[in-house]
Short mmCIF file of the C-alpha atoms (twelve columns), coordinates in Angstrom:
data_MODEL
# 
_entry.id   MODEL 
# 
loop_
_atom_site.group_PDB 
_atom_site.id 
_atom_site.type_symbol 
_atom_site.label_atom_id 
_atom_site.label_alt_id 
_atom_site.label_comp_id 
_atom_site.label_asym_id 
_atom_site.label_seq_id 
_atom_site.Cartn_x 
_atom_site.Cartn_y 
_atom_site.Cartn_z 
_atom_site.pdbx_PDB_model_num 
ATOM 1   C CA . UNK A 1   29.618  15.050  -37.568 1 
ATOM 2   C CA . UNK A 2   30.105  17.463  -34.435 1 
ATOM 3   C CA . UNK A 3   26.224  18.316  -35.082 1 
ATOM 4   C CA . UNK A 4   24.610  14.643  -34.768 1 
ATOM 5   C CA . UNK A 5   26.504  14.429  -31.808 1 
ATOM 6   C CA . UNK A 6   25.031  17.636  -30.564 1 
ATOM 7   C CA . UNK A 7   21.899  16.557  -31.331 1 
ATOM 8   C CA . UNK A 8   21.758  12.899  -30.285 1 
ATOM 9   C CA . UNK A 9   22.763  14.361  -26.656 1 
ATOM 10  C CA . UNK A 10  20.266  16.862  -26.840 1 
ATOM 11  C CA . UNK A 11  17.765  14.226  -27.714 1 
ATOM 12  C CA . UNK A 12  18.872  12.028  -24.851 1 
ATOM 13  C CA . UNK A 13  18.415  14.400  -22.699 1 
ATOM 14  C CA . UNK A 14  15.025  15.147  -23.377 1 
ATOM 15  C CA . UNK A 15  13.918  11.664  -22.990 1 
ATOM 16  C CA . UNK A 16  15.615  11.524  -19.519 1 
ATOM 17  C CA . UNK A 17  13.809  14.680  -18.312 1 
ATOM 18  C CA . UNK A 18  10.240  13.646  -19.844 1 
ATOM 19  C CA . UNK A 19  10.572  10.002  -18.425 1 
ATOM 20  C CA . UNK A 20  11.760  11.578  -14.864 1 
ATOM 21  C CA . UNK A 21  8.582   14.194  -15.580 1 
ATOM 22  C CA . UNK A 22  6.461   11.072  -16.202 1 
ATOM 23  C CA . UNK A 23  7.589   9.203   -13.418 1 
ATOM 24  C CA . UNK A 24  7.156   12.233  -10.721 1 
ATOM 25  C CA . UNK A 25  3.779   12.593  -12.434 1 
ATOM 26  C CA . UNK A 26  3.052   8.880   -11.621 1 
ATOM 27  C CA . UNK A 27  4.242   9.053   -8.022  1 
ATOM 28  C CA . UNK A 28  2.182   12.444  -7.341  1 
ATOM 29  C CA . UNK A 29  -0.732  9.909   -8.572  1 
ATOM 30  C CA . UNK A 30  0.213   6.737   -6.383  1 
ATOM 31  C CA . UNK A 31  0.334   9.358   -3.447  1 
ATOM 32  C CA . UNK A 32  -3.335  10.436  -4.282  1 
ATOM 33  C CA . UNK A 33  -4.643  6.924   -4.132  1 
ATOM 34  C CA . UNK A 34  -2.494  5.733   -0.950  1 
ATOM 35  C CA . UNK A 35  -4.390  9.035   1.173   1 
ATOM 36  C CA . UNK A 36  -7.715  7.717   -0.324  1 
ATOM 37  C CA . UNK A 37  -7.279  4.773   0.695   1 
ATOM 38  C CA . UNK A 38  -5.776  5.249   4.142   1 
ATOM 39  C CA . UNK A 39  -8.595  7.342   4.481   1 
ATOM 40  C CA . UNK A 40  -11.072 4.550   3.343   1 
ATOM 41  C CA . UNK A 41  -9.612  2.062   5.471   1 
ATOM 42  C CA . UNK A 42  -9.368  4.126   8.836   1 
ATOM 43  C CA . UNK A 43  -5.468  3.695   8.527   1 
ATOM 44  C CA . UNK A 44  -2.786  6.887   9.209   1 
ATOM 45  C CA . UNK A 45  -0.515  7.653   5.955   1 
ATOM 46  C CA . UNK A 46  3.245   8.283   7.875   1 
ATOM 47  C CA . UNK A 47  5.557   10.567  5.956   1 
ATOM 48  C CA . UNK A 48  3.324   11.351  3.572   1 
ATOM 49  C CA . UNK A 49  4.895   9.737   0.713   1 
ATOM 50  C CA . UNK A 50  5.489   6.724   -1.255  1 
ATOM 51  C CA . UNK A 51  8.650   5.445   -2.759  1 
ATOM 52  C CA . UNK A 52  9.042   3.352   -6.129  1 
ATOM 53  C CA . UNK A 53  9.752   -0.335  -5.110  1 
ATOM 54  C CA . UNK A 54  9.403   -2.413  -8.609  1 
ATOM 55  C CA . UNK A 55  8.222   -2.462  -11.781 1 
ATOM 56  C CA . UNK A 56  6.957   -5.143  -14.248 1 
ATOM 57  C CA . UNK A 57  5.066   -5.913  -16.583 1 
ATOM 58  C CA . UNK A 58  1.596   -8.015  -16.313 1 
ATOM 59  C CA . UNK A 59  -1.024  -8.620  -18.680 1 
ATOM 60  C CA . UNK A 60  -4.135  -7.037  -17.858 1 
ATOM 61  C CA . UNK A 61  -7.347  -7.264  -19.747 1 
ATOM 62  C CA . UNK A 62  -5.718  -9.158  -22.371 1 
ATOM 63  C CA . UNK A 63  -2.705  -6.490  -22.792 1 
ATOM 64  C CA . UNK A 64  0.385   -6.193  -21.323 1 
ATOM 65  C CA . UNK A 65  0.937   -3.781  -19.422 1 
ATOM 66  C CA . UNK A 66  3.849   -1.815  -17.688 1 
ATOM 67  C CA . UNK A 67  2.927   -1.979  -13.274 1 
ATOM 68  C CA . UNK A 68  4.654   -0.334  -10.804 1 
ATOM 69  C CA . UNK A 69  4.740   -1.047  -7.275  1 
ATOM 70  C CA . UNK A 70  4.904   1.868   -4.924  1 
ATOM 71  C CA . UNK A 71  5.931   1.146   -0.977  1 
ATOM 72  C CA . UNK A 72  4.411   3.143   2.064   1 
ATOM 73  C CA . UNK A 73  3.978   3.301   5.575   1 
ATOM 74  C CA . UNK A 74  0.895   3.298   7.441   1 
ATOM 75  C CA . UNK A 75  -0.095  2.956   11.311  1 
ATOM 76  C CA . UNK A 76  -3.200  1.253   12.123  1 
ATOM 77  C CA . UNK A 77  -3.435  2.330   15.907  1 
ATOM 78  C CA . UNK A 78  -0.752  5.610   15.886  1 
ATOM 79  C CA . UNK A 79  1.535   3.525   18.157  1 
ATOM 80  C CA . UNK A 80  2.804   1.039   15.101  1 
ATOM 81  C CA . UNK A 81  4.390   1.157   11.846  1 
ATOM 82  C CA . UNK A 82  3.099   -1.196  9.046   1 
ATOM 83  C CA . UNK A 83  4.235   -1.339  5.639   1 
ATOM 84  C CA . UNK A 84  1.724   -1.499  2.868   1 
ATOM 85  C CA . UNK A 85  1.924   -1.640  -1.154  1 
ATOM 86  C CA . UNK A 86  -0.154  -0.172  -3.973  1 
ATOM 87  C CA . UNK A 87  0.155   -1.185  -7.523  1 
ATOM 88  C CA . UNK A 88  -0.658  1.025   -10.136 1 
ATOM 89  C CA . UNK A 89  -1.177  0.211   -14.064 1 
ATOM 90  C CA . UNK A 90  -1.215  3.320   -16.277 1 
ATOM 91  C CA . UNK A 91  -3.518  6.150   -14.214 1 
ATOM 92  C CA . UNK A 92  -5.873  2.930   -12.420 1 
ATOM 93  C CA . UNK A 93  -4.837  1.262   -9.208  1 
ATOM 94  C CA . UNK A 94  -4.392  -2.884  -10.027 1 
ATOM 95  C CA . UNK A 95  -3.767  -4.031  -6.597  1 
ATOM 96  C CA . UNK A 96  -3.398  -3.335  -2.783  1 
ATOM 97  C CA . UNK A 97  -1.877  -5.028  0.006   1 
ATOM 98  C CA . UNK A 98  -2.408  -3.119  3.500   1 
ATOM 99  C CA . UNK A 99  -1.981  -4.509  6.895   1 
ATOM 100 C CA . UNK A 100 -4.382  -6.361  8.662   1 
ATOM 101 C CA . UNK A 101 -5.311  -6.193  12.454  1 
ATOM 102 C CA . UNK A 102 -4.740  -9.404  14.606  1 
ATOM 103 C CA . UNK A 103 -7.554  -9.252  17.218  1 
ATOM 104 C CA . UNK A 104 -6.269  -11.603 20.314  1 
ATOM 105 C CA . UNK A 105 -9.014  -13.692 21.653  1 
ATOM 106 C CA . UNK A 106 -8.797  -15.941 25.087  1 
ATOM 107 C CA . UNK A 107 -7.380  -18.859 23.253  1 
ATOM 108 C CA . UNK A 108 -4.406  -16.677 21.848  1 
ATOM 109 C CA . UNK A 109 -3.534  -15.075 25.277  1 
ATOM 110 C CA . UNK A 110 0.016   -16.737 26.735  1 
ATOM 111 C CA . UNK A 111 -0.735  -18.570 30.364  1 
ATOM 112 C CA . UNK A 112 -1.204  -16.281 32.979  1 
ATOM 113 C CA . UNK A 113 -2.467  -13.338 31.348  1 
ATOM 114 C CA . UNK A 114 -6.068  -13.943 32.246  1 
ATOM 115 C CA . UNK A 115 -8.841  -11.149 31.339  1 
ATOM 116 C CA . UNK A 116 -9.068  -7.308  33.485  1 
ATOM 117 C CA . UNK A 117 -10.786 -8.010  36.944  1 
ATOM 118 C CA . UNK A 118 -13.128 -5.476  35.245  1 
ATOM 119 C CA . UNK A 119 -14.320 -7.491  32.396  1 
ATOM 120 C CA . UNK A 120 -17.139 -10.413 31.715  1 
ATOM 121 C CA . UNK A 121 -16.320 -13.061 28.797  1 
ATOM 122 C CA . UNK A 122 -19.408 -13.954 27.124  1 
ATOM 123 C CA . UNK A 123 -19.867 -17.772 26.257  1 
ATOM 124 C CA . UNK A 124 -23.001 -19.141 25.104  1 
ATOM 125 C CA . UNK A 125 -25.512 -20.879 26.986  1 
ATOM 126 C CA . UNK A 126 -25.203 -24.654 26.726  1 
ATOM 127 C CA . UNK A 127 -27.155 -26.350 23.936  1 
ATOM 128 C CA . UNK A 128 -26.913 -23.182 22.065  1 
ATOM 129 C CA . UNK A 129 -24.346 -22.130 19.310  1 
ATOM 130 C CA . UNK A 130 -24.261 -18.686 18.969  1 
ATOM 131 C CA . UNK A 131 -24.885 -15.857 20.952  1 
ATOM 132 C CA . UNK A 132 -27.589 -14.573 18.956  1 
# 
């Protein structure tokens, strides 16, 4: 009996260590993607890594299939800090959510904080609609 014993823990361990393989394996990957696409997007990876924030599973192309979410960090202007996600479905990407930049126009701007002295807002002629 001593040797099933033996040998169920021995088996149990092996399973940890190839799913904890698998996983780093998976993570190296999500890391690979994040730079390409911080890279695509003009944004700045911080830390260099990606952490493991859920997993579930979705149905894609007609089969369900096990996603993971992996959480970064990325700055947009190297003064800020914006979180972003990437979801990955076996070796493929399935989804990305990065940040998006607010540009402030005239209308946004709280009262009193008129344009530089230095700069000319362009408006379009009356009777026309665009500046074209």
């Amino acid at each position: 009996m001593g040797q099933w014993t033996d040998l169920s823990l021995l088996l149990a361990l092996g399973a940890v260590i190839a799913l904890w393989l698998g996983l780093s394996r998976a993570r190296e990957r999500a890391t690979e993607e994040v730079r390409r696409q911080c890279v695509r997007h003009g944004l700045q990876l911080l830390d260099e890594t990606v952490g493991l924030r859920a997993v579930r599973l979705r149905r894609l192309g007609g089969r369900l299939r096990l996603e993971r979410c992996y959480g970064f960090e990325v700055s947009i202007d190297g003064d800020d800090r914006e979180s972003g996600q990437l979801w990955m479905a076996g070796r493929g990407m399935s989804g990305l959510s990065l940040p998006t930049v607010h540009l402030e126009t005239l209308d946004d701007r709280p009262a009193g904080h008129g344009l530089p002295d230095n700069v000319v807002p362009l408006r379009p002629r009356s009777g026309q609609r665009s500046l074209h």
